[in-house]
N, C-alpha and C positions, 0 to 999 in steps of 0.2 A: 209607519206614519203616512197619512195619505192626506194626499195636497188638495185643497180646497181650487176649485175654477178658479177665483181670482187670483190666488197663489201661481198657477200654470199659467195662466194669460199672462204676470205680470213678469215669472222669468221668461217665456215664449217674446214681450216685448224686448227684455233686456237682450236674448239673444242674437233678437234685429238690429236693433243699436248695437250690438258688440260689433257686427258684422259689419252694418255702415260704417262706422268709425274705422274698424282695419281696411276696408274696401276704402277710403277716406285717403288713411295714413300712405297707403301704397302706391295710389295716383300722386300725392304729391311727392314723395321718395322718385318714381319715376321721373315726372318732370325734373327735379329738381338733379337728378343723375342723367340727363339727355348727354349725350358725347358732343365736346366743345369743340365748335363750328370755329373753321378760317377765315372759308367763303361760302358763300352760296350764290347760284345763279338763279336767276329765275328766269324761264322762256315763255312767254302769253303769245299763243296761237289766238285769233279770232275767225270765230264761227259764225253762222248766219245760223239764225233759229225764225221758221214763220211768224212764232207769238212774241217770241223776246228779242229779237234783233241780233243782234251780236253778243255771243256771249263768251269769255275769254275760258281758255282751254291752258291749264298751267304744267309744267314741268320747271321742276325744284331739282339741282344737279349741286352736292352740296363737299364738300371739301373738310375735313374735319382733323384736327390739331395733329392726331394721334397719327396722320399720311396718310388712312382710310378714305372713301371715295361711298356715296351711296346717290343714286339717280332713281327719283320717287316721281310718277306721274297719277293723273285723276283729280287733280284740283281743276273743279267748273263752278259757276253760280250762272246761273239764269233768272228769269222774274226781269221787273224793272220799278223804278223808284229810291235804287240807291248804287252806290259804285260797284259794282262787280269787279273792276281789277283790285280792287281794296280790298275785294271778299276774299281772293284768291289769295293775294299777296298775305294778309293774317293767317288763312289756314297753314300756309307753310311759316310764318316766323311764328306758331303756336307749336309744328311740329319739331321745328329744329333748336327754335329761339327761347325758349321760355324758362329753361334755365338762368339766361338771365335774370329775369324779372324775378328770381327768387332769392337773386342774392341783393335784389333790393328790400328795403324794408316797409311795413303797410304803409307808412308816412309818405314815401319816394312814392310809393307806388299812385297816391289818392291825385286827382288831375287839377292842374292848376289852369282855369281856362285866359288868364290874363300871363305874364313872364316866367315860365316853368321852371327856366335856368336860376333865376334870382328868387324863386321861392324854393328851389331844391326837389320838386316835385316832377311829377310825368306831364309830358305831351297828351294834346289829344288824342284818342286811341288806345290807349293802355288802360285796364282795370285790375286793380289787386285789391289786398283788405282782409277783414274779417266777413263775413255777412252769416247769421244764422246759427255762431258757432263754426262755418265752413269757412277755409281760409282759398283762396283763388286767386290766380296772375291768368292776363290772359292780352292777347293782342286782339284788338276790334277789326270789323271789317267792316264794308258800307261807308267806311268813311271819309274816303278820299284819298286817293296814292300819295298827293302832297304832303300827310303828315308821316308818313312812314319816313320819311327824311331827318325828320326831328325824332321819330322814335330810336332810327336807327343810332342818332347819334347818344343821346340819353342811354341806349345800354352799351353804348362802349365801342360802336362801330358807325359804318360808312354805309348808303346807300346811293349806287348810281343808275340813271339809265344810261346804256350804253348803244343803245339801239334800238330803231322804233321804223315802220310803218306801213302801208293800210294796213296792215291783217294781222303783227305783229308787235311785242315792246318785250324790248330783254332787259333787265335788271340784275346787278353785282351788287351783291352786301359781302362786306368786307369786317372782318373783326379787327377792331384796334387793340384789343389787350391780349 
């Protein structure tokens, strides 16, 4: 028996969609298996750049449940027109953190931009959901270090700074549960 063009195009698409969807299910099995954080520090070096000014230089030094220890550097943002230590600060609570955000549900997850505690929802900065059939938790950046205070308490921990300045700002998140 011999398959018509449309026949082979139409399994050839299904076999893309097989593969998105497992390439799909595996990123989020990842996140959602990240190894459960104590602490984490965060150290922001500042850089002078000719076009962009200052632009912060991260190292993420992270402390995890199990008495393991992992120190991860190369978070930058440059440009200008929105936070950069914001940008920094989400690329690491997306690597370390984001397991949280999965044990919340789309509901928790959707942003409440008037009282987030008394609607039971997230803080500014958080995005989860369905979108596309694709499901996604993610911490935002550009947005302002001051909401990471309230993200960090909504998933279950502490955010401080502990030390700051000209050319520097160190940050401890802390897990409460």
């Amino acid at each position: 028996m011999k398959l018509t063009q449309e026949e082979k195009d139409a399994r050839r698409e299904a076999r893309k969609e097989a593969r998105r969807t497992e390439k799909e299910a595996q990123r989020i099995e990842a996140e959602k298996n990240q190894k459960p954080v104590d602490s984490l520090s965060i150290t922001i070096e500042w850089k002078s750049s000719r076009t962009w000014g200052s632009n912060p230089h991260a190292e993420a030094r992270v402390s995890f449940k199990d008495g393991t220890f992992e120190r991860r550097t190369g978070y930058t943002a440059s440009g200008c027109g929105y936070d950069k230590e914001s940008t920094v600060i989400a690329e690491i609570f997306n690597d370390f953190l984001k397991y949280k955000l999965w044990g919340k549900t789309d509901e928790e997850c959707k942003r409440s931009d008037r009282d987030w505690k008394a609607e039971g929802r997230a803080p500014y900065g958080i995005s989860g959901g369905t979108y596309q059939d694709h499901q996604y938790r993610s911490f935002s950046g550009g947005i302002g270090t001051d909401c990471y205070y309230r993200i960090s308490e909504f998933i279950g921990g502490k955010l401080k700074k502990i030390a700051s300045g000209r050319t520097f700002d160190v940050y401890e998140y802390t897990d409460g549960k």
